[in-house]
N, C-alpha and C positions, 0 to 999 in steps of 0.2 A: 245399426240400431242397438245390438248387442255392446257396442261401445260405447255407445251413451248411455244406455244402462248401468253399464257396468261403473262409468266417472259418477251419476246419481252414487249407487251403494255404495261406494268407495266412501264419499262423502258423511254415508249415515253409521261409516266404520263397519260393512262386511268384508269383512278377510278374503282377501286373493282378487280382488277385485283390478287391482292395480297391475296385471298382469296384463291387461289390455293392453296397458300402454306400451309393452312391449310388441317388436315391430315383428320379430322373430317367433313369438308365440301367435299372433293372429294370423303370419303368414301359414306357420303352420295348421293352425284352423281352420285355415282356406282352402290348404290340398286336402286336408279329410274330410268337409263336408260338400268338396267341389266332385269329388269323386265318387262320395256316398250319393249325391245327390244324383249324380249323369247315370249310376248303374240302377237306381233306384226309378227314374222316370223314365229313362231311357225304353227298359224292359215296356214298357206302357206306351210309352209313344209309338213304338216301333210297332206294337201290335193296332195302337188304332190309323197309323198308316196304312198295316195290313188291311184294315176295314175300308181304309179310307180307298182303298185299291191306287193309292199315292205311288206306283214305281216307276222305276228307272228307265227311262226313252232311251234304246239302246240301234245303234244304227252295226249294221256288218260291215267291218272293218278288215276281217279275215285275223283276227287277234283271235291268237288261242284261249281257249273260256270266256271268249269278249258274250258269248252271245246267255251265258250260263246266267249272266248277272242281268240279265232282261229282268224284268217286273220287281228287282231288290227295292224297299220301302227307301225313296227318298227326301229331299228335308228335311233330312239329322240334323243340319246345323241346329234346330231348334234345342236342340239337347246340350249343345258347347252352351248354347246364350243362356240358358236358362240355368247352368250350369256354374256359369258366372257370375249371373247379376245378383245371385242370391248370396252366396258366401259375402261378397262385396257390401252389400244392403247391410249385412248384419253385423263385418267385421269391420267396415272401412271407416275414415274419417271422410261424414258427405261434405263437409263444408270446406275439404280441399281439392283446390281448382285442378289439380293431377288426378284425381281420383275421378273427379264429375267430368272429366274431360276424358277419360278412356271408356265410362260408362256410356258418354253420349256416339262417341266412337263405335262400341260396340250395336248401339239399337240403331244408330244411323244405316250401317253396313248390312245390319243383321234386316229390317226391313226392304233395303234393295234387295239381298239376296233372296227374300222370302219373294217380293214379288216377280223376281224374274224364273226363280222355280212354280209357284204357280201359273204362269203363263207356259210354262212347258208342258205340267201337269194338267193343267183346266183343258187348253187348246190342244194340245196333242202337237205343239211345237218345240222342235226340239233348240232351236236357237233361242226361244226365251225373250227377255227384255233386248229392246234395241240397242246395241254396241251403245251410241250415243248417249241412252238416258242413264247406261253406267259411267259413263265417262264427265258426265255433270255430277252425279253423284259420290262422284268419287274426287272429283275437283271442288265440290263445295264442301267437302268433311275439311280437304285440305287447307282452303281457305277460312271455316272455322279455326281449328288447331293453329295456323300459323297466325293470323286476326288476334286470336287471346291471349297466343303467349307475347305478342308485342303491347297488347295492350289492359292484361292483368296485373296488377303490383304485385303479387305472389309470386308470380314466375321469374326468378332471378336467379344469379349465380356468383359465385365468389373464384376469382380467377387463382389458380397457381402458380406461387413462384418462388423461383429458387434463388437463395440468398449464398453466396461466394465469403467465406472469410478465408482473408486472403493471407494471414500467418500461418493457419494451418492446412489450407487450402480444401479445409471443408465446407459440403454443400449441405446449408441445411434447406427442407423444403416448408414451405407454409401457405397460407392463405390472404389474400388482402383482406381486411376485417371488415370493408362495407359489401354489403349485397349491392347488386349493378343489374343493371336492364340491358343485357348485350346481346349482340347476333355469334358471340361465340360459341364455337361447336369443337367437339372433336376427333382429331385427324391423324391416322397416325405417321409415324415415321421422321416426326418433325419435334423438337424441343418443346417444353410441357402438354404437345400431345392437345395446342390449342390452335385453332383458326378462325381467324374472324370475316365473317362473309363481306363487313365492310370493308379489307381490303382490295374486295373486286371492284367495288365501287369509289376508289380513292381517288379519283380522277373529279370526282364529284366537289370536291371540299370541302366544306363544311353542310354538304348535305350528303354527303359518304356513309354516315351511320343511317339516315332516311332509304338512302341506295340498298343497303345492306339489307334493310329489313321487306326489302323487297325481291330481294336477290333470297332471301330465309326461305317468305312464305311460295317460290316459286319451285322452290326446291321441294319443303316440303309436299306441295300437291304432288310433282313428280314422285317422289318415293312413296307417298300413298295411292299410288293409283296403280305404278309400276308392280310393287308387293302386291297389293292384293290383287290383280292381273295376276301375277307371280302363281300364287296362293292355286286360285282357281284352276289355272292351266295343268299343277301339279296334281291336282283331283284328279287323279285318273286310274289309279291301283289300290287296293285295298290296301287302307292304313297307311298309304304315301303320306301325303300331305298333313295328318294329323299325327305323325310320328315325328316328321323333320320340324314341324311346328311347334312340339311340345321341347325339340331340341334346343331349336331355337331361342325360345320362351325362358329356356331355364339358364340359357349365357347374357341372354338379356335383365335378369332378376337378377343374376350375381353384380352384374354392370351398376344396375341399381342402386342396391347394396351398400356394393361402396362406393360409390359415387353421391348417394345422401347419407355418407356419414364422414364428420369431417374429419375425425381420427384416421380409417382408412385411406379418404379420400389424400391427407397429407402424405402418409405412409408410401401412398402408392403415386402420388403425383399427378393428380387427376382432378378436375375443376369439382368443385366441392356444390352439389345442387342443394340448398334447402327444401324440406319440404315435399323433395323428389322421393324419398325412400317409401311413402305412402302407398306408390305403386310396388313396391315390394308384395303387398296384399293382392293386391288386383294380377300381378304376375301370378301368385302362389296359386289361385283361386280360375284363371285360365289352364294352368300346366296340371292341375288337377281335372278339368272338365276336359284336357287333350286326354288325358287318361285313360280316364272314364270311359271316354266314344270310344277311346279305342279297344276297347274290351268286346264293342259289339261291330267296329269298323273292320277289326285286324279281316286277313283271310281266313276263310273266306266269310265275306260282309257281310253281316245280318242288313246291315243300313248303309246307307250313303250320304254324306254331310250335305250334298248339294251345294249351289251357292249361296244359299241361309247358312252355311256356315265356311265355306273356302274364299269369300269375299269378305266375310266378317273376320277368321282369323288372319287373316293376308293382313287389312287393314289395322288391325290390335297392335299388328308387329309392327307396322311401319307410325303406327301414331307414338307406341310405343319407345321407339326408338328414336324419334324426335322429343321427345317430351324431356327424355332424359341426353341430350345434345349429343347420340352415337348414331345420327343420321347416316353419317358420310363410311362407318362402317359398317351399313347395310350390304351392300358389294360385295365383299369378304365372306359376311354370316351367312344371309340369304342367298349367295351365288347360284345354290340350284334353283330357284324362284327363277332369278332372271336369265339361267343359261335354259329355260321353260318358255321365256318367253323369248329370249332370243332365237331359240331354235324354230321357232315359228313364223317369227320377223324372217330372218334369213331363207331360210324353206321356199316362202312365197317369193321373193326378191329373187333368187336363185334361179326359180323356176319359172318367173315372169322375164326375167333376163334370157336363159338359156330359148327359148320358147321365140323370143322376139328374133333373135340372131340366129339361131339354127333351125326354127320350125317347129323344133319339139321339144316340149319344155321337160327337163331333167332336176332332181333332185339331189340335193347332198346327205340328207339321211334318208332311210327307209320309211321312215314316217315319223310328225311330231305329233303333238310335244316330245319332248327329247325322252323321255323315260318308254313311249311305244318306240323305239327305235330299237330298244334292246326286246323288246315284246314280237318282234316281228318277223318272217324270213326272210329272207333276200330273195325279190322277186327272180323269177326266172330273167328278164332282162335286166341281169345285176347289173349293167351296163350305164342303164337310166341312175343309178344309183350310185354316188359320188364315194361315201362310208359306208363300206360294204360289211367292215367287221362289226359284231358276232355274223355269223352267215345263218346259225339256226338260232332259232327263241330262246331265249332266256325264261326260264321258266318266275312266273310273276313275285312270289315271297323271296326269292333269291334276288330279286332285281330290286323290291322295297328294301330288303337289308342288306343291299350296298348302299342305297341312297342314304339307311340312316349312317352309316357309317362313313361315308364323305360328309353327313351332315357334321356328324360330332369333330370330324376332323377340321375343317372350315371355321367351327370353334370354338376349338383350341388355337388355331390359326389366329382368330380376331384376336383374341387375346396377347395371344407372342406379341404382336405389331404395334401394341402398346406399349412394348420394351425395348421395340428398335427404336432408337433415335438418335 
């Protein structure tokens, strides 16, 4: 709204007005008042929770201070989203389909997660909404996002390629000059760092590009369903998952960046998105409201994001990252997401396995999600337990500041891989 305002005055010749249009000053904008905003209602929310007698359903696990954080006010998430959608309202451009797409993203996610945290809270259950209606819900965001970007004319890209002159045997790089409605994404480790999902379906022929865009939107459900699963599972330590998120957040706004600019975009050899950089905003204005909570999330935790906000930013990331075609190195950035929920997949299989063939079902870590593993001690029958090492707890701020820092290193990672080729 403040951008449309601002193109008006501009119009009527008030001075500095024009500065909206800069993608770098409104981003900035967005971490100052994303942040001002979360400490600012934060403080508020968090005490009419306290009213609300809204805390945390806390089962004994035998996790040391597991039982300290009983009754913490939870349904923070409401603090990231509202954290969000206001910086975004006033700085962004609404009438771009990147922008209303991460917006609808966010309140999509953020009302699942609200109602499955009140059904914990109202009912005194601690499993919440049924597996199943997350898992539509998280399948039809998908189906949204992958539905528009096939069938919006806005959403395009301009492919990369490198031109050989062959007297002097230099490589210039550039852009083809039409926007294209393609299933290209990219991958890395491969020559301009592009893959087109139609060549899984080339067996199709002339209906290989139709293949492709359904080979797109199947993917993208799975990465949005998987991430925010991801997201959620890592909720489990103060200021985990809203620190690796805000890590995250901030290699994905540089990816951005340049990637919607076509200067960088040439420079660095990387598919030129129009259009895309708009989310620059909406990044700025997220990693601002990770902040913020986290000032009242850090240890020990005034609040808890709940799934009003660890299915919400799980999902930001992964729409996120499709929007701007760095889907496929999700894997890479998010690792610890899915080594979260990996560790859980495997767990049970393990122990459904071992269980069926010897009688007694045995474990490979000490407990998941994989982050209580280093939280936990090694039972007395370390035996049952496949990874035995740490043998004593890790004590919990030590175990969140190594995750951020495998975070940040993951990437730095993503990024190298864009220079192997």
């Amino acid at each position: 709204m403040l951008y449309y305002l601002a193109q008006y005055l501009d119009k009527l010749g008030v001075p500095g007005m024009r500065l909206m249009d800069y993608i770098t000053f409104r981003a900035g904008a967005a971490v100052i008042i994303s942040i001002f905003i979360a400490l600012i209602i934060g403080k508020k929310i968090i005490e009419r929770l306290q009213l609300m007698q809204v805390g945390e359903i806390v089962r004994d696990l035998g996790l040391e201070g597991q039982m300290s954080k009983k009754g913490t006010p939870t349904m923070g998430g409401i603090i990231i989203i509202i954290s969000i959608l206001i910086p975004c309202l006033l700085l962004g451009k609404l009438d771009n389909v990147y922008m209303l797409l991460m917006i609808v993203a966010t309140i999509w996610l953020g009302v699942l997660g609200f109602a499955d945290d009140y059904i914990k809270v109202a009912h005194h259950d601690k499993e919440g909404l049924k597996g199943k209606f997350k898992i539509v819900g998280q399948v039809g965001l998908g189906l949204i996002v992958g539905l528009t970007m096939l069938l919006n004319s806005q959403i395009v890209m301009r492919e990369n390629v490198e031109i050989v002159n062959v007297e002097n045997s230099h490589v210039e790089i550039t852009h083809k000059p039409e926007n294209v409605k393609t299933t290209q994404t990219t991958i890395p480790f491969v020559k301009n760092n592009n893959f087109d999902y139609a060549y899984i379906t080339g067996w199709m022929g002339k209906y290989a590009q139709s293949g492709g865009w359904i080979v797109f939107i199947l993917v993208t459900i799975f990465v949005v369903t998987a991430v925010s699963n991801g997201a959620n599972l890592t909720d489990g330590l103060d200021g985990l998952a809203t620190g690796i998120s805000a890590i995250i957040a901030t290699a994905l706004a540089i990816m951005c960046y340049l990637g919607g600019n076509v200067i960088y975009a040439t420079y660095l050899d990387i598919m030129y998105i129009p259009g895309s950089e708009e989310l620059v905003v909406f990044a700025a204005a997220f990693i601002g409201a990770l902040i913020g909570f986290l000032w009242y999330n850090s240890y020990p935790a005034q609040v808890f994001m709940g799934d009003t906000g660890s299915l919400t930013i799980g999902g930001i990331i992964a729409v996120f990252a499709i929007l701007i075609r760095k889907e496929l190195l999700v894997p890479i950035l998010c690792a610890i997401f899915f080594f979260e929920d990996l560790s859980v997949i495997i767990q049970v299989a393990y122990f459904k396995f071992t269980k069926r063939k010897y009688g007694v079902g045995k474990r490979i870590f000490k407990m998941t999600p994989l982050h209580h593993h280093f939280q936990r001690a090694l039972p007395a029958d370390g035996s049952s337990v496949l990874i035995k090492h740490p043998v004593n707890p890790i004590a919990e701020p030590k175990i969140v500041t190594r995750f951020f820092i495998v975070a940040i290193f993951l990437a730095v990672i993503t990024f190298v891989t864009l220079k192997i080729r």
